[in-house]
Steps between C-alpha positions, in 0.01 A plus 500: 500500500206441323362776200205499320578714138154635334563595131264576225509251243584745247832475595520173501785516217679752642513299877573195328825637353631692800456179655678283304820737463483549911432118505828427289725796688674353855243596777610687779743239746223558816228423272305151420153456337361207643189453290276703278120494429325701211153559577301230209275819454731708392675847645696362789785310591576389893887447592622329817874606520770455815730821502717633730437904491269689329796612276461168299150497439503834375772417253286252405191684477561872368514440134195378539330781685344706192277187372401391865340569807651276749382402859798346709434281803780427755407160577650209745420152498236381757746324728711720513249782567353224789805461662598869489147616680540190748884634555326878554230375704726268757719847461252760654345217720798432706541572868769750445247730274213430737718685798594782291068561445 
């Protein structure tokens, strides 16, 4: 999952602290941040994280909510999106779906 988190820089302070006390608490088992950009302009922050449910990433995310607008993107890697559609594709092409038509 990917999210993009808008904030106005007037609560910069504010983020910063939630994030450092969320940042030192145990995150959520299902939960992993793989790597985090802040925008060099200011106001944003992009977050690439592999969780398991949606559960997780909330827990994650909520005390954050009042500061931020975020934008989440489910996202897959590009092979494994490749070989999913080629999986689909062969799927629906097959003989046995061309007879049921």
């Amino acid at each position: 999952m990917l999210d993009i988190t808008t904030f106005d820089p007037k609560n910069t302070i504010e983020l910063f602290k939630r994030w450092e006390k969320i940042e030192n608490m145990a995150f959520p088992d299902g939960l992993k941040v793989i790597n985090q950009w802040f925008d060099a302009g200011g106001g944003r922050v992009i977050t690439l994280f592999d969780v398991e449910t949606v559960k997780d990433y909330l827990a994650y995310n909520l005390p954050f909510t009042d500061l931020c607008q975020i934008d989440v993107f489910p996202v897959i890697e590009a092979n494994d999106f490749k070989k999913s559609t080629v999986y689909q594709i062969e799927k629906l092409s097959s003989p046995e779906n061309e007879q049921s038509r």
